[in-house]
C-alpha positions in Angstrom: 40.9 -5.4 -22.6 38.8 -3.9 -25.0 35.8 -6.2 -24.4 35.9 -5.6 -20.8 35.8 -2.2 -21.1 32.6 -2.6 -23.3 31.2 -4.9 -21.0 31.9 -2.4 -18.5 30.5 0.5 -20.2 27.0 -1.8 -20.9 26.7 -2.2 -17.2 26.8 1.2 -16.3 24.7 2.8 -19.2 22.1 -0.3 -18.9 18.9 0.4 -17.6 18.0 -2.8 -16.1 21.4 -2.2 -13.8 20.2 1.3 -12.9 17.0 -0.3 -11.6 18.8 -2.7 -9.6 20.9 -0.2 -8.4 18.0 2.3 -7.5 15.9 -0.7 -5.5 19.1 -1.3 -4.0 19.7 1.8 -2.2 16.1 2.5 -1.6 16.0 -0.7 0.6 19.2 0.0 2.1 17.3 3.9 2.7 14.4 2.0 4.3 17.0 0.2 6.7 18.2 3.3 7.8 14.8 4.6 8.6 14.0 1.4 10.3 16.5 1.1 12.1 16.7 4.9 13.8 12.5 4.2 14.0 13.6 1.0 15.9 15.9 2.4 18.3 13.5 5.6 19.2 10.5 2.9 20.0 13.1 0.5 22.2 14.2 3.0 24.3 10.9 4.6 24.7 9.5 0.9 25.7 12.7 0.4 28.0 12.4 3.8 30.0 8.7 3.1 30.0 9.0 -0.1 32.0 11.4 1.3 34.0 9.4 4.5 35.5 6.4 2.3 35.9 8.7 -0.3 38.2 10.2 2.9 39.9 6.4 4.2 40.5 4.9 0.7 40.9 7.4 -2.0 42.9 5.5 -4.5 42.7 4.4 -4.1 39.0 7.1 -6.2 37.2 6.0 -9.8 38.8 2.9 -9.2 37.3 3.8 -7.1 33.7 7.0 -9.3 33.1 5.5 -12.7 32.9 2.3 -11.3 31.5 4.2 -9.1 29.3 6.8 -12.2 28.3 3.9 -14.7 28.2 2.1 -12.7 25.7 5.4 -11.5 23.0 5.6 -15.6 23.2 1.9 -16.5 22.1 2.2 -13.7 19.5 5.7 -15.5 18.4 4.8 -18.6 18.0 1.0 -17.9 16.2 2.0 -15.2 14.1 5.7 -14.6 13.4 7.9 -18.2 13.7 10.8 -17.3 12.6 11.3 -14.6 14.4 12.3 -15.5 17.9 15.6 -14.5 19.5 18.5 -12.5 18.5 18.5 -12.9 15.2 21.9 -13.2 13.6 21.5 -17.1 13.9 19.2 -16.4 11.6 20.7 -14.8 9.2 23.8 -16.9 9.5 21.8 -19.8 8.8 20.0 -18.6 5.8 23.3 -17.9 3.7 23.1 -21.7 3.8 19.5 -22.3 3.2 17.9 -22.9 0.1 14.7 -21.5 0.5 15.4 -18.7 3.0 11.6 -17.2 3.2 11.0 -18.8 6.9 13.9 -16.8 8.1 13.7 -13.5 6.1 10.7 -11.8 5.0 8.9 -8.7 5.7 6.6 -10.4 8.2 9.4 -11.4 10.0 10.7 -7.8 10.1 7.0 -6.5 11.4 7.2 -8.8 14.1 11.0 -8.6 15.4 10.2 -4.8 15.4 7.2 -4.6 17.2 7.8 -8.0 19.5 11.6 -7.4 20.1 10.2 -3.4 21.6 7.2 -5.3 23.8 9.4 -7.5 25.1 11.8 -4.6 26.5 8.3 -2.8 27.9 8.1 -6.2 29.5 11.5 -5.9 31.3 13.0 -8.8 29.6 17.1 -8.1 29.6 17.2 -7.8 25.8 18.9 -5.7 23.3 17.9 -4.2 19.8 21.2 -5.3 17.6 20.9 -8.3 17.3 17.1 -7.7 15.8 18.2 -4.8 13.4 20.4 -7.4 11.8 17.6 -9.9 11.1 15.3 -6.7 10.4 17.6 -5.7 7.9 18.9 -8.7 6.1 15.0 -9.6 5.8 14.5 -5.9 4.5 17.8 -6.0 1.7 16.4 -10.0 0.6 13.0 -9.3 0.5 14.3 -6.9 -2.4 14.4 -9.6 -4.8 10.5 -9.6 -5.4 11.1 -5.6 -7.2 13.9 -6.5 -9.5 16.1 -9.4 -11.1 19.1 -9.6 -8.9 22.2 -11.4 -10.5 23.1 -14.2 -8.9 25.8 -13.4 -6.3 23.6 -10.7 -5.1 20.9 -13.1 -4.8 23.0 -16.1 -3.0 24.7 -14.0 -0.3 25.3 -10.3 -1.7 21.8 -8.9 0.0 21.6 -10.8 3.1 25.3 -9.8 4.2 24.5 -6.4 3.4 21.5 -6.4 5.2 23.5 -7.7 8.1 26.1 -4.8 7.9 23.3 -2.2 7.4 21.8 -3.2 10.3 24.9 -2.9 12.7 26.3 0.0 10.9 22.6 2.0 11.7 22.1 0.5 14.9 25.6 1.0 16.8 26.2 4.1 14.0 29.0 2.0 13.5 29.8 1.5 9.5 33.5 0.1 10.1 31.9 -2.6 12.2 28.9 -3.4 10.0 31.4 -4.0 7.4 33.9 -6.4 9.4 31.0 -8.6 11.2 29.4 -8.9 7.8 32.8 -10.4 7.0 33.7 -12.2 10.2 30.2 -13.2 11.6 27.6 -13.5 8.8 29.5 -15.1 5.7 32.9 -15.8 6.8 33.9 -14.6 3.1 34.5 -11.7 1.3 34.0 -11.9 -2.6 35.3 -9.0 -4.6 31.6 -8.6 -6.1 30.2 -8.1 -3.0 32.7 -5.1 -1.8 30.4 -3.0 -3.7 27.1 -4.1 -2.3 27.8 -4.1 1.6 29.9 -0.6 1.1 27.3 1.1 -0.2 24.4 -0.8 1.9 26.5 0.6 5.4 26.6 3.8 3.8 23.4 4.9 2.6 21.7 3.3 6.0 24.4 4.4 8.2 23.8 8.2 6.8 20.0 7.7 6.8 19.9 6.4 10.3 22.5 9.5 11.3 20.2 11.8 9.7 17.4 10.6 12.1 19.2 10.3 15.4 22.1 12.6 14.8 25.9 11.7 14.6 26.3 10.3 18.1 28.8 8.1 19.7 26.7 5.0 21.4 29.1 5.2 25.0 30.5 8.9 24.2 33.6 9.7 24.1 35.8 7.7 26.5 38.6 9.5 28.4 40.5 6.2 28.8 43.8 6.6 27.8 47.1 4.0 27.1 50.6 5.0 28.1 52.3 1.2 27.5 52.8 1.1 31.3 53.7 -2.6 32.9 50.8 -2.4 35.1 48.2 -1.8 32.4 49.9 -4.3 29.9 49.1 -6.6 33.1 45.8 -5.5 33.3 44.8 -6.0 29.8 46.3 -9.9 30.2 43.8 -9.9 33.4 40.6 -8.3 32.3 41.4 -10.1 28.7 41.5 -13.6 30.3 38.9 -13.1 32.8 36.5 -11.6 30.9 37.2 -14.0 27.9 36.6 -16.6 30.0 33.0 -15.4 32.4 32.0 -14.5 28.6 32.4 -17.7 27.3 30.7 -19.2 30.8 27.6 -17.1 29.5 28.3 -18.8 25.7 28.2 -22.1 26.7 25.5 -21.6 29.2 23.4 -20.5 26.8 23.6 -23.5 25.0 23.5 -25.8 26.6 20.7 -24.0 28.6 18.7 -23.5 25.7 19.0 -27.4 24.4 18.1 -28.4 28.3 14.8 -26.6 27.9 13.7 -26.4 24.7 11.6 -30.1 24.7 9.7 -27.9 27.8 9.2 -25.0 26.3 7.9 -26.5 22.8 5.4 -28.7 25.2 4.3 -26.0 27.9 5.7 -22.4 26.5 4.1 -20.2 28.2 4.2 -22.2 31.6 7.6 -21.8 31.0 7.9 -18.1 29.7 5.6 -17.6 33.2 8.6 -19.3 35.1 11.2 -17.3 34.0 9.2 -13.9 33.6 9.0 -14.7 37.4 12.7 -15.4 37.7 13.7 -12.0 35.6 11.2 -9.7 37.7 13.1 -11.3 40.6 16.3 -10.7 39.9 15.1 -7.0 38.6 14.2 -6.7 42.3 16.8 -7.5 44.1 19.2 -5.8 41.5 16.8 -2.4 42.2 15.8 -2.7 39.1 19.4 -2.4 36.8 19.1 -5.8 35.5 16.2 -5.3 33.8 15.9 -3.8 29.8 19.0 -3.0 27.7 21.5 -2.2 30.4 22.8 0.7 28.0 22.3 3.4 30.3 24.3 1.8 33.2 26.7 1.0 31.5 27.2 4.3 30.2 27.2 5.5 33.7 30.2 2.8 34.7 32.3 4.5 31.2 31.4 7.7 31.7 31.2 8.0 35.9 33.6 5.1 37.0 33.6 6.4 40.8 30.3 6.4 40.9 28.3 4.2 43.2 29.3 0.8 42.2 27.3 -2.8 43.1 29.6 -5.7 42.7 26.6 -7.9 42.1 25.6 -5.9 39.2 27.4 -8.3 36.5 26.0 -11.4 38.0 22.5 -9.7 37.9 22.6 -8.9 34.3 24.3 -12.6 33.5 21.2 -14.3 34.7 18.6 -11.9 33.4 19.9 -12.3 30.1 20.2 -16.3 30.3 16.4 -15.9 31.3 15.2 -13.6 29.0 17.0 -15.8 26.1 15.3 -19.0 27.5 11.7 -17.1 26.9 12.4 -17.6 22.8 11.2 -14.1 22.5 12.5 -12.0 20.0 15.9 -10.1 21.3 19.3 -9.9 21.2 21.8 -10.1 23.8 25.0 -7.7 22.0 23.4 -4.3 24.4 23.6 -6.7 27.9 26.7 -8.6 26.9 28.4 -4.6 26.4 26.7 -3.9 30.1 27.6 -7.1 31.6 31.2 -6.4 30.6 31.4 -3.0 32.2 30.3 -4.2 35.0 32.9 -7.0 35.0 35.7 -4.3 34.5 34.3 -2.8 37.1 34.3 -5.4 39.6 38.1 -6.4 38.4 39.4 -2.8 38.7 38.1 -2.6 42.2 39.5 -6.0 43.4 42.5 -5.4 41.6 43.5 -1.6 41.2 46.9 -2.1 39.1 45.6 0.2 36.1 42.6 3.0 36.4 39.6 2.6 36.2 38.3 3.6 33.1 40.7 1.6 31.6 40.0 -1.7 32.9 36.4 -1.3 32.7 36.7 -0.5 28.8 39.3 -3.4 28.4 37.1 -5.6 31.2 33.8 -4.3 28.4 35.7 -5.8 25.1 36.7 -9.2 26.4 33.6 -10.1 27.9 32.0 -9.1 24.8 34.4 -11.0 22.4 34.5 -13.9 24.6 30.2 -14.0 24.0 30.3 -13.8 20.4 34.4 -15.0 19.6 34.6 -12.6 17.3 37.2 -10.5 18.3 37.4 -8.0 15.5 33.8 -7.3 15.1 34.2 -6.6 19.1 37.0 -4.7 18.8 35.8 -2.0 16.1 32.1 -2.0 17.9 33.3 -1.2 20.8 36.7 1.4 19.5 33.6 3.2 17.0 31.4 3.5 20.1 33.6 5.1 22.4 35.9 7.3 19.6 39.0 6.7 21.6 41.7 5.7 18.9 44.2 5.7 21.7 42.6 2.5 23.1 43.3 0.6 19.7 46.1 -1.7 20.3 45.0 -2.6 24.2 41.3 -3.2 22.9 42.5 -5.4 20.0 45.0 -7.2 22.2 41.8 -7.9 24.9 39.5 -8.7 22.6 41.6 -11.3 21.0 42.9 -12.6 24.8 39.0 -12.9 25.2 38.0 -14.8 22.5 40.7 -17.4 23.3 40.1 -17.6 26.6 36.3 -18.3 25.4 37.1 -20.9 23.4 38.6 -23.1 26.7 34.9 -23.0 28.3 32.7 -22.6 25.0 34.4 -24.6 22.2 32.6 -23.3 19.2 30.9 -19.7 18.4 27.9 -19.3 19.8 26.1 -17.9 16.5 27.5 -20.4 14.6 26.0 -23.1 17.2 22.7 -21.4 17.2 22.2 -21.0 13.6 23.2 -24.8 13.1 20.7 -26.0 15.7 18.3 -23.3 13.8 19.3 -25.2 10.5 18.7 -28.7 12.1 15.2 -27.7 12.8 14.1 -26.8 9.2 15.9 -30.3 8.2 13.4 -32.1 10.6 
């Protein structure tokens, strides 16, 4: 007893801990800053794109591919490594030896400025998944400034990173903390408590500081009584959003092993093709599909009578299976949370047993946790986004109907197929 309290009392006097500890939160500082800095230049690049598509109709057939073509050329010549969402990525490196081809600062200068060029391209991408990859490359890349120990060096950083990255992009710290846990290293060892708590916390307060305490969706007005028609409604929009989710899962995959020999031989032939096939589908959508979708669905949680286009969901599907098939950097967590509204949506309309709000909210969480299959991650994302603790037990119950129902079309996680596949590469 007495020796650990010595030890104890070394560690916290010692000056080499201290400069860990100082390097530590300054990176997990810089992800905050990042991450704010990253969300003020996406949404400039999306609203950009859109007023010059409003202005301009025929602009995106030529600025999408052209725009697409080019985030591709820069990808491939200057940053490999940093294509798509992301979290693959980090996922794979908790398993790599030599984890500087998927996490380094260059990485993190090119997911930033590529990832915000693809949006002012149109491509139906989100930022989250990025500000994970940005993030965990940020926290490891802190090893080069002082001698982490060992645990913070195998895992300790990168899953911090990852939970700094959700926690200051969603301003979401509950969430950074569980898909740390559930997504990224699928453990929890009592030495790392420390690290990710205080990672969330100093960037989750630094990004707040920046872009203000905000709740991403508001504050829903969706409420949960424990009536029979909206327990019935929560089986409903749980299965069949679980299951269009993990539709969109398993299409991805196998999508993206279908055309990957084509795009490795002709990519930007192919990032032409589908730059083509997005700006089309931006058209005939009148332009919703195209960027992060956050602002209609924001209008479908916040307005639900508002004017309502059934074909919205199906739009936003396809954009996002195109834009993913580019290889551009971009993540798909802000159009999976759009695509779901609209789903909810669409099933509240079809089948009006429960209102609205409710059903698109409930419709929202199982599409999402069917995409990833990770329920509680979707759960708190979504509960932290839209501050309605009366939706807790519905939300849980959906997002775990979800992921189940996911798991009858798309056996295995998505992430956890992508980072293999990613992890297969560096083996050939």
């Amino acid at each position: 007893m007495r020796h650990h309290i010595r030890r104890s009392r070394r560690k916290l006097f010692s000056i080499n801990a201290w400069k860990i500890r100082l390097i530590f939160w300054a990176g997990a500082l810089l992800v905050g800053i990042v991450a704010a800095s990253f969300a003020l230049l996406s949404s400039a690049a999306d609203h950009g794109f859109k007023s010059l598509a409003e202005q301009y109709i025929w602009l995106p057939f030529i600025l999408t591919p052209a725009g697409l073509m080019l985030v591709n050329w820069l990808t491939r010549h200057f940053f490999p490594g940093a294509s798509g969402s992301g979290i693959p990525q980090t996922i794979a490196a908790m398993q790599l030896k030599d984890k500087s081809p998927v996490l380094s600062f260059r990485i993190a200068i090119g997911k930033f400025f590529l990832t915000a060029l693809g949006l002012f391209s149109g491509a139906s991408i989100g930022r989250e998944g990025p500000t994970v990859h940005i993030a965990a490359s940020i926290m490891y890349s802190l090893r080069r400034f002082a001698n982490f120990p060992a645990f913070y060096y195998r895992q300790g950083l990168i899953a911090a990173g990852g939970a700094a990255g959700v926690a200051a992009a969603f301003n979401t710290p509950i969430a950074g903390i569980v898909f740390a846990v559930e997504e990224i290293s699928r453990s929890f060892e009592s030495r790392t408590n420390g690290i990710i708590l205080s990672a969330v916390i100093f960037a989750g307060l630094t990004a707040m500081a920046m872009l203000g305490n905000y709740h991403y969706f508001g504050v829903s007005q969706a409420t949960f009584d424990l009536t029979f028609n909206q327990v019935v409604s929560v089986l409903l929009c749980g299965v069949i959003g679980g299951l269009i989710g993990g539709m969109f899962s398993q299409s991805l995959i196998v999508g993206s092993r279908l055309i990957k020999p084509w795009l490795d031989r002709y990519p930007l032939r192919v990032t032409l093709l589908l730059g083509l096939l997005i700006a089309t589908i931006g058209h005939l959508s009148g332009h919703s599909s195209f960027g992060t979708g956050y602002e209609v669905a924001n209008e479908i949680l916040s307005n639900p009578d508002a004017a309502f286009d059934p074909m919205y969901p199906v739009y936003k599907f396809l954009a996002t299976l195109a834009s993913y098939f580019t290889g551009i950097p971009g993540g798909i967590f802000a159009p999976s949370l759009a695509t779901g509204a609209g789903i909810g949506q669409n099933i509240a309309h079809a089948i009006p047993i429960a209102p609205q709000s409710f059903m698109i909210l409930i419709g929202m969480v199982a599409y999402f946790s069917g995409v990833i299959q990770a329920p509680i991650t979707a759960m708190v994302i979504i509960l932290e986004m839209t501050a309605n603790q009366n939706m807790i037990f519905p939300l849980m119950i959906a997002s775990f109907i979800g992921s189940g129902a996911s798991s009858l079309v798309c056996p295995q996680s998505l992430y956890r197929v992508l980072a293999q596949n990613f992890l297969q590469i560096k083996k050939e």
